[in-house]
DRENNU-718057 format. One line per 3 residues: their letters; for each residue y, x, z of C-alpha. Coordinates in nm, 3 decimals, m for minus. Layout:
A	Y/X/Z; ...
REM end
This chain:
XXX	0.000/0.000/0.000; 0.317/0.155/m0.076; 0.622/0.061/0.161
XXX	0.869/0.064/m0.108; 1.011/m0.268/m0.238; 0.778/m0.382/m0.522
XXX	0.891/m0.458/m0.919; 0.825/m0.798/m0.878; 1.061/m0.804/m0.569
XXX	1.320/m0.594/m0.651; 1.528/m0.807/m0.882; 1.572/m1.043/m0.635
XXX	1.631/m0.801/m0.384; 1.897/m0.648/m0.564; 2.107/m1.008/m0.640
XXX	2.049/m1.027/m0.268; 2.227/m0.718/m0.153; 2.516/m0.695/m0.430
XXX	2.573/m1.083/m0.281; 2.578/m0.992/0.063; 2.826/m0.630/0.029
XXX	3.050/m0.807/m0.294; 3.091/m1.178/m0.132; 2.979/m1.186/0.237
XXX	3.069/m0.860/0.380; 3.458/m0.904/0.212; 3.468/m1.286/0.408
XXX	3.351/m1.153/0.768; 3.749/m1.150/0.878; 3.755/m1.509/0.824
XXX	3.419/m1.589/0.913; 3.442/m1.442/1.263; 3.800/m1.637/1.328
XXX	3.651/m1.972/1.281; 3.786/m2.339/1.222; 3.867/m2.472/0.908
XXX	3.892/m2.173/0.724; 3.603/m1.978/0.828; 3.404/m2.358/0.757
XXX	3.529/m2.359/0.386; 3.462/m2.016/0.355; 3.104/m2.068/0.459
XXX	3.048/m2.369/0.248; 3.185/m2.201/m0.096; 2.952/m1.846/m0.035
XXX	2.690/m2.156/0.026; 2.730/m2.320/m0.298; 2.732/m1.999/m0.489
XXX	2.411/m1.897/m0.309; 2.262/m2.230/m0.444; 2.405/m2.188/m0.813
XXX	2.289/m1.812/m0.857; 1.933/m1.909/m0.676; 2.013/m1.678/m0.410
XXX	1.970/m2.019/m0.128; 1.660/m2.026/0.121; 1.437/m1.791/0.006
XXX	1.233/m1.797/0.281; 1.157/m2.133/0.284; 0.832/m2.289/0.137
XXX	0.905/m2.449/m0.218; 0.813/m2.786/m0.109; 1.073/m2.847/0.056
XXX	1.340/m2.673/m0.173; 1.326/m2.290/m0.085; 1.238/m2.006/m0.243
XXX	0.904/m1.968/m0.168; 0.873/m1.608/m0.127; 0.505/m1.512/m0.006
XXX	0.593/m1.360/0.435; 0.543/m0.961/0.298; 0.749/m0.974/0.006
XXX	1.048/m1.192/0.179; 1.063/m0.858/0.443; 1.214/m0.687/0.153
XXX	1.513/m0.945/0.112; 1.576/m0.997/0.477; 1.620/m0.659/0.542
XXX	1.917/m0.655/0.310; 2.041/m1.025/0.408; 2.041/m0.895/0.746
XXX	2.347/m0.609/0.671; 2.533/m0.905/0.777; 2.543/m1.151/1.073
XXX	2.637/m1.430/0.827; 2.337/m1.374/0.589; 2.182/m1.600/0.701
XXX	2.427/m1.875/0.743; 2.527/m1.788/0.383; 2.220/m1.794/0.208
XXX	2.055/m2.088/0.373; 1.754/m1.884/0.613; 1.929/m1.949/0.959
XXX	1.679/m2.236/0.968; 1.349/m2.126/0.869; 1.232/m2.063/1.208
XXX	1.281/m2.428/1.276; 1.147/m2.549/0.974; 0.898/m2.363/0.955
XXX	0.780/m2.530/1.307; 0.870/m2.911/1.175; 0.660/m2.816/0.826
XXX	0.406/m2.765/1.107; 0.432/m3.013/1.374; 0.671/m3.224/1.210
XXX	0.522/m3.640/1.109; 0.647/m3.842/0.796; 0.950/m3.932/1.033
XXX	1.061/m3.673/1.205; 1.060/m3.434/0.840; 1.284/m3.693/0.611
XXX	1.531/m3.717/0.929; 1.558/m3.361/0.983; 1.289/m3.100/0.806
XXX	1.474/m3.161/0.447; 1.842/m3.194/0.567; 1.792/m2.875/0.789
XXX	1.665/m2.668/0.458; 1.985/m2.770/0.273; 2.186/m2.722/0.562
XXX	2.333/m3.053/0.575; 2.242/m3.053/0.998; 2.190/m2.766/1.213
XXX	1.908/m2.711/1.430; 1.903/m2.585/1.854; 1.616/m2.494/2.034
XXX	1.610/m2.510/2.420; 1.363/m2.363/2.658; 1.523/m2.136/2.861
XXX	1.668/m2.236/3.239; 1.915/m2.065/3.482; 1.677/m2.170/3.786
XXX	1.352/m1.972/3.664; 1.238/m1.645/3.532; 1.241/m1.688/3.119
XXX	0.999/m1.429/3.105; 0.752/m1.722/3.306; 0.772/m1.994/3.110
XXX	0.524/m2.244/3.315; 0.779/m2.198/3.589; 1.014/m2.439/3.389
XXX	1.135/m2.763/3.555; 1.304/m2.972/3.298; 1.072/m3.309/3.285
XXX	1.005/m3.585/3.048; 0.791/m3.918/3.130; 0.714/m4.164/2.914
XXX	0.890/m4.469/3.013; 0.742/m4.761/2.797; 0.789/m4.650/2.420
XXX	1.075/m4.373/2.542; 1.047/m4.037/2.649; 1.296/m4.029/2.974
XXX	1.376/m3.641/3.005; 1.586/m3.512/3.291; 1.674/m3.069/3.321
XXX	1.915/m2.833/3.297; 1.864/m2.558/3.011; 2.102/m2.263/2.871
XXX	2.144/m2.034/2.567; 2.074/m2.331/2.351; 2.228/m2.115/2.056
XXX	2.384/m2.354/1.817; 2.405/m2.691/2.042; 2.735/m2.687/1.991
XXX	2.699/m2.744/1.607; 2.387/m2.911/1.604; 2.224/m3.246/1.502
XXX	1.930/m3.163/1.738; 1.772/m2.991/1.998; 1.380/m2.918/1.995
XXX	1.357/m2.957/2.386; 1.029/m2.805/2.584; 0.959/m2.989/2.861
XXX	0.706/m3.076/3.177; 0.561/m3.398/3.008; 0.178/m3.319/3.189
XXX	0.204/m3.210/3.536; m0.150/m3.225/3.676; m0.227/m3.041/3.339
XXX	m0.257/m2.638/3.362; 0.019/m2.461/3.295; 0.001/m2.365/2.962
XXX	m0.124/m2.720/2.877; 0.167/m2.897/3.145; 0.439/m2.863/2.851
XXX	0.546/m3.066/2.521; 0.807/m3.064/2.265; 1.049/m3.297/2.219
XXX	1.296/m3.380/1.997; 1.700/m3.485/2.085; 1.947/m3.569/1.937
XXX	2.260/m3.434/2.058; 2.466/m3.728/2.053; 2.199/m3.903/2.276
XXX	2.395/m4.059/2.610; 2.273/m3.778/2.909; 2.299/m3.487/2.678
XXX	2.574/m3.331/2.811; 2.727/m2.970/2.733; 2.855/m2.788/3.010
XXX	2.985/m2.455/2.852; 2.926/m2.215/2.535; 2.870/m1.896/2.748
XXX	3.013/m1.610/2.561; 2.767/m1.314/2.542; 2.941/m0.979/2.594
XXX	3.233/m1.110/2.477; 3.137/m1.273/2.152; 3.142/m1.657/2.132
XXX	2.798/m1.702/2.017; 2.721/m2.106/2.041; 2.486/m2.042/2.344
XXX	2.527/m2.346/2.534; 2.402/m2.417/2.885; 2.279/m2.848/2.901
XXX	2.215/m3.055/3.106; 1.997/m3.367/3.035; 2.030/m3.674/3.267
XXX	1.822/m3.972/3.210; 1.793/m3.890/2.825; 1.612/m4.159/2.638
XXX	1.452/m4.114/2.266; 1.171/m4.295/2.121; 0.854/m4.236/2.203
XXX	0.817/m4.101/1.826; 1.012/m3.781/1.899; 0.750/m3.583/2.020
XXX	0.674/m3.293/1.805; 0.315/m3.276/1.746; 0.055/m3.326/2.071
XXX	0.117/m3.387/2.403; 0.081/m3.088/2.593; 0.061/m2.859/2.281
XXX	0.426/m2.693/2.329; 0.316/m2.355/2.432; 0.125/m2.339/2.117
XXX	0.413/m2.476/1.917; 0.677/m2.239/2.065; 0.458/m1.952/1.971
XXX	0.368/m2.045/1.652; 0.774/m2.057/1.655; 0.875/m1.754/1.833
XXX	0.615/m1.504/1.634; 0.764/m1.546/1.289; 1.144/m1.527/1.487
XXX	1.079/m1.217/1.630; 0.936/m1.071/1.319; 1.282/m1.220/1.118
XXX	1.499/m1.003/1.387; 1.346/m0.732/1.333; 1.412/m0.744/0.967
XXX	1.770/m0.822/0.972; 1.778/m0.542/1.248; 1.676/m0.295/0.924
XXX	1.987/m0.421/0.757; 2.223/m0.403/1.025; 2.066/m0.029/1.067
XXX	2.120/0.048/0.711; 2.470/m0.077/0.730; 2.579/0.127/1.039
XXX	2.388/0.450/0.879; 2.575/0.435/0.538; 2.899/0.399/0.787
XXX	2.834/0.685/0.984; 2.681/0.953/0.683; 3.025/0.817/0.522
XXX	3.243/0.915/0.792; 3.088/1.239/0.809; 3.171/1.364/0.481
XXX	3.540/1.178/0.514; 3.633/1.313/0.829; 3.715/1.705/0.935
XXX	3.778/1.894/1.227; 3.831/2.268/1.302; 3.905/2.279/0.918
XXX	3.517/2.170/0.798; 3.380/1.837/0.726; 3.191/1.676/1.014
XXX	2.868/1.671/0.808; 2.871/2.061/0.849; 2.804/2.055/1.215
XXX	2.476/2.098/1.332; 2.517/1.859/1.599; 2.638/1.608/1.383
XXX	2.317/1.671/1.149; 2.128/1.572/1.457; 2.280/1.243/1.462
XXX	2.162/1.162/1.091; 1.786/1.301/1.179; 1.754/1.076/1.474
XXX	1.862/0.792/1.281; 1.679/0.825/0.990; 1.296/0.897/1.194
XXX	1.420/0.591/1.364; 1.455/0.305/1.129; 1.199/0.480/0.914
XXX	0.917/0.431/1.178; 1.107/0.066/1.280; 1.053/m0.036/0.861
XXX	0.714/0.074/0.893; 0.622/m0.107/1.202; 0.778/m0.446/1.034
XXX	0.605/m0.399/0.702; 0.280/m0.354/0.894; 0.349/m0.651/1.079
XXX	0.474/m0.876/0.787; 0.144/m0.726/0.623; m0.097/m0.886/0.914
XXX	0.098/m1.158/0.917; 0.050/m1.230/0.551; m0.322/m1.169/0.570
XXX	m0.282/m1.484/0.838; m0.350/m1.294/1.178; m0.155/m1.336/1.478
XXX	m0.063/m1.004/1.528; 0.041/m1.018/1.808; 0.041/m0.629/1.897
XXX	0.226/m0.607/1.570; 0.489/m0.848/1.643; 0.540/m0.764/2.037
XXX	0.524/m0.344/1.914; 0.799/m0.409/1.653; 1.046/m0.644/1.863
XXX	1.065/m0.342/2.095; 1.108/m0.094/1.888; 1.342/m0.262/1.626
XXX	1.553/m0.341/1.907; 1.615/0.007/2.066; 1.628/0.126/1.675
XXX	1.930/m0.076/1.624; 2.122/m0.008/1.929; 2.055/0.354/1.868
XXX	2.153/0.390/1.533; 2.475/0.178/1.585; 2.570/0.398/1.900
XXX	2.520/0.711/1.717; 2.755/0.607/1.423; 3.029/0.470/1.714
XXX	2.984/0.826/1.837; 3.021/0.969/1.511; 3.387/0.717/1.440
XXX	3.541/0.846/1.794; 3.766/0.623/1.936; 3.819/0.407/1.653
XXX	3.414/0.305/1.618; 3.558/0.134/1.984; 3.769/m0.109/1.750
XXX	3.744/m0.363/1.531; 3.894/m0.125/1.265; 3.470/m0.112/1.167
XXX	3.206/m0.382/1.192; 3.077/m0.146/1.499; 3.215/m0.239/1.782
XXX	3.052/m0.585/1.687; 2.737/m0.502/1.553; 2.665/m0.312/1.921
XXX	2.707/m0.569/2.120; 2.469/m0.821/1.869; 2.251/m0.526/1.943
XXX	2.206/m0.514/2.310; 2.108/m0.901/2.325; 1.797/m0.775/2.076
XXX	1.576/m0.607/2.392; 1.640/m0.992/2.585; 1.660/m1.270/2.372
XXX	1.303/m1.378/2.211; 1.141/m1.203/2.540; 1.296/m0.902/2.731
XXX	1.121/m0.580/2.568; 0.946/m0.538/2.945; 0.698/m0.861/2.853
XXX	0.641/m0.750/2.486; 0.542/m0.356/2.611; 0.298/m0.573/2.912
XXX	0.142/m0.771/2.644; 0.077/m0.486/2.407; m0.042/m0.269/2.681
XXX	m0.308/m0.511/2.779; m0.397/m0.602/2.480; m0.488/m0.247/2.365
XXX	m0.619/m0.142/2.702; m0.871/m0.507/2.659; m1.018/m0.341/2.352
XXX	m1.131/m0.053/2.551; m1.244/m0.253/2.824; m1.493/m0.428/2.579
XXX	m1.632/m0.141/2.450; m1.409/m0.135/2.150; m1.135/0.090/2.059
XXX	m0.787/0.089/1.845; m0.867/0.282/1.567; m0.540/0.316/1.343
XXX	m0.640/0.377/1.054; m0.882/0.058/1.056; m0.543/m0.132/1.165
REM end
């Protein structure tokens, strides 16, 4: 297998990336103000994704998208991802969500909001996350739902819904079976967010950027009966089959945002002098490129290898929870080096740094804290060797 983006991709990929640094790299200013302005932008680099068959490539062709096969859409994400608003330009800021509906999703539930979320005529929110409990333990969750007649009656209080602000809906995971065990004690619901209960208490900025990540509460909350996404007592199964693809998706926009702040920083070293030499002639400088490169290097590797399993239809778990980690600390790496590379003015927004750092912290939390993905992996290995197995590489 060679890791280098195949003929039959690279067309595509190409369109991808001259879209993203000619149209959506030129817009961030206006993007990242917001209001009415930053909306119109958003809608035109929309409509010219859709005309030039650049819009939601990720998404199976039944329901409008692209249909590129998992591996081969790695190799457009990456370059989507040089921006934050790739995805919100070119219609993949949904696919984890509807991927999950495609799933889950009955004959209701997909014309209401499966096919207006993949032409982005409604915006999705996921909530599972509470400030009471431990996100990392997810059966330690209290928000509740009990079926009341032919309505689910949910009550809770959940935060960094990202996007509730904005969105039609919120795919809710709740207690619905609590003399169940706990990984069978928990469905999925969904709510609209104009339902009377559903109540926003704040959009909690996230190291300083206003990010949509709303903290809810949800008092007395009625919806039909009909609103439950797939089986009762299935929503640990749902919100993996959810998260896995996710975490893979960061990952590959993390390669983009990597590439981005490396072209910045081997840029700056040729443009910039001191003690009458370019930067790029100091050794120490050198180092900076080296470290970056191995870096994102071994990161693309990992996430092809993953995509790869993933395509073949495994779980890959080891894959997925390897790469998160790794992809993560990657980014912030490569971003700090090319800050340290800028001086003072990689502290401004003067570059797309300063930015771009602090989207990269929130990698090694959101989508579980890298401590639970290097647990999982661990034990996972270490339960090969405790059945008389190994982890043979090669074979892998």
């Amino acid at each position: 297998m060679t890791f280098a983006v195949p003929d039959s991709v690279r067309p595509l990929r190409d369109a991808v990336h001259a879209f993203v640094i000619e149209r959506i790299e030129p817009a961030e200013d206006v993007l990242h103000r917001g209001g009415a302005e930053a909306q119109a932008a958003l809608r035109e680099l929309q409509e010219e994704a859709k005309r030039e068959g650049l819009w939601a490539l990720g998404h199976p062709e039944e329901l409008g998208g692209g249909g590129l096969p998992f591996l081969d859409y790695v190799y457009v994400n990456e370059v989507q991802g040089r921006s934050e608003f790739g995805q919100l330009a070119l219609g993949t800021f949904t696919l984890q969500d509807s991927l999950m509906l495609h799933e889950f999703a009955g004959p209701e539930q997909r014309e209401r909001f499966l096919r207006p979320l993949v032409r982005a005529e409604i915006w999705p929110s996921f909530a599972m996350t509470e400030p009471q409990v431990s996100s990392s333990d997810p059966t330690q969750l209290r928000t509740s739902a009990v079926l009341d007649g032919d309505e689910w009656v949910i009550n809770g209080h959940k935060w960094f819904t990202t996007g509730a602000n904005r969105a039609a809906y919120t795919t809710v995971m709740c207690r619905t079976e609590p003399d169940a065990p706990p990984h069978l004690a928990f469905s999925m619901i969904l709510v609209p967010t104009d339902t009377p209960g559903y109540t926003i208490v704040r959009d909690t900025p996230v190291l300083g950027l206003d990010g949509g990540h709303c903290e809810v509460l949800y008092q007395d909350v009625r919806v039909p009966a009909g609103n439950l996404l797939g089986p009762r007592g299935q929503g640990f199964v749902i919100a993996q089959r959810r998260l896995g693809p996710g975490r893979i998706f960061h990952c590959m926009r993390w390669l983009g945002q990597a590439q981005r702040a490396f072209d910045l920083m081997c840029r700056r070293l040729h443009d910039r002098s001191a003690f009458g030499r370019p930067l790029a002639d100091k050794q120490l400088m050198r180092r900076h490129v080296f470290d970056s490169y191995t870096e994102i290097q071994s990161a693309r590797l990992l996430t092809l290898h993953a995509a790869r399993a993933i395509d073949r239809g495994e779980q890959a778990r080891v894959e997925i929870g390897a790469v998160k980690v790794a992809g993560a600390r990657m980014l912030h790496n490569v971003i700090d080096r090319a800050i340290q590379v800028y001086g003072a003015a990689g502290l401004t927004p003067d570059t797309p740094l300063d930015r771009m750092y602090r989207h990269a912290r929130a990698g090694r939390i959101y989508d579980g804290p890298d401590e639970v993905h290097i647990d999982t992996v661990g034990r996972r290995i270490l339960g090969e060797y405790a059945a008389g197995g190994n982890w043979e590489f090669g074979l892998r």
